[in-house]
C-alpha angles and dihedrals in degrees: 000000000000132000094255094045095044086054096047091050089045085058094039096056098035086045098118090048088047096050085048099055093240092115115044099179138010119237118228116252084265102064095040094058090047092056089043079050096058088036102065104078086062095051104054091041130095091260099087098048128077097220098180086067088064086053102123094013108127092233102021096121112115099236093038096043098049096072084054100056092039083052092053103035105039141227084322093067080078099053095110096177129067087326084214088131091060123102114244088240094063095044084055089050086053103043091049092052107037124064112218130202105261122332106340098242099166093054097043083050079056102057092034091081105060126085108280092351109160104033080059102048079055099049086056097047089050095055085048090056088046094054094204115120130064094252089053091048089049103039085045090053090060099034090056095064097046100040120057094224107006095182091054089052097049088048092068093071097058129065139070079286102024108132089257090056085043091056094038082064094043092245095145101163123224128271088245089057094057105056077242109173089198118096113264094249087059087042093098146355090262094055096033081057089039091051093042086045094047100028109048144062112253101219130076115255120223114290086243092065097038103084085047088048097048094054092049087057092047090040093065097088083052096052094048086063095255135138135206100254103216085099097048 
């Protein structure tokens, strides 16, 4: 994909967050994929997970649950940047198996931008609660056995004032407001577009100093005296 129509499906799929002035100017593939770079570390560690809500849970356990919800999203469960490549089905998948520390902003940006995102990530949710079809009975046999009260999670999407009503309004809350552990600028999938935007060059360096570059970008976590969490 080209610059121009990089640019034009960015647009196109950051359009509501646009409309709104959260987003003042677009970064190039380059810089996105620098900030997703120095992101990743975060994502993969124990920051963005609310372990304590896997407590009970058969296969709750971080290093036994992980194979299960591969097995059940898909290749995209391993996207650790935007995720705007990902398909919304897969989002869904991932947001009704994995507990997430506070509202999951990031994710619900996600499937904001495609096209009817979030009435559809309710209306999944909602066939998952009624328990009816052959899809609910098979996803809530797995996700009773990886999350401690499965009904109680999937509750908190739905409502006036569910998470998917919330994002329908645009009232993402601020990293502060969450207990989030992630830097602000890694918080959601606005701020992650408006650092890359602010914070990188926008052309590409020479392929000799890329690999260099890159670990410094993963190597920021590092530098900042974190670990990853899973061996504590």
């Amino acid at each position: 994909m080209n610059a121009a129509n990089y640019e034009q499906w960015l647009r196109r799929r950051l359009s509501v967050f646009l409309d709104a002035g959260w987003i003042k100017r677009l970064p190039t593939a380059w810089q996105l994929r620098q900030a997703e770079l120095e992101m990743t570390p975060w994502v993969v560690s124990a920051d963005v997970t609310a372990e304590e809500n896997y407590d009970g849970a058969p296969l709750g356990h971080p290093w036994v649950r992980q194979p299960f919800i591969l097995a059940h999203v898909g290749l995209d469960n391993l996207r650790t940047g935007s995720g705007l490549g990902a398909r919304h089905r897969s989002v869904c998948r991932h947001l009704e198996l994995v507990y997430h520390r506070g509202m999951p902003v990031f994710d619900l940006q996600i499937v904001h931008t495609h096209p009817e995102g979030l009435p559809r990530l309710r209306a999944s949710v909602e066939e998952l609660l009624a328990h009816q079809t052959s899809r609910a009975r098979r996803q809530n046999a797995i996700a009773s056995l990886i999350l401690a009260d499965r009904e109680t999670y999937y509750q908190r999407f739905l409502g006036c004032d569910g998470w998917i009503a919330r994002a329908e309004r645009l009232e993402y809350p601020a990293p502060d407001a969450e207990g989030n552990a992630c830097p602000p600028e890694f918080f959601s999938l606005v701020g992650l577009v408006n650092y890359a935007a602010e914070r990188f060059a926008p052309d590409p360096l020479p392929w000799h100093e890329v690999p260099g570059h890159a670990l410094h970008l993963l190597g920021r976590r590092f530098r900042e005296g974190r670990s990853m969490g899973w061996f504590q």
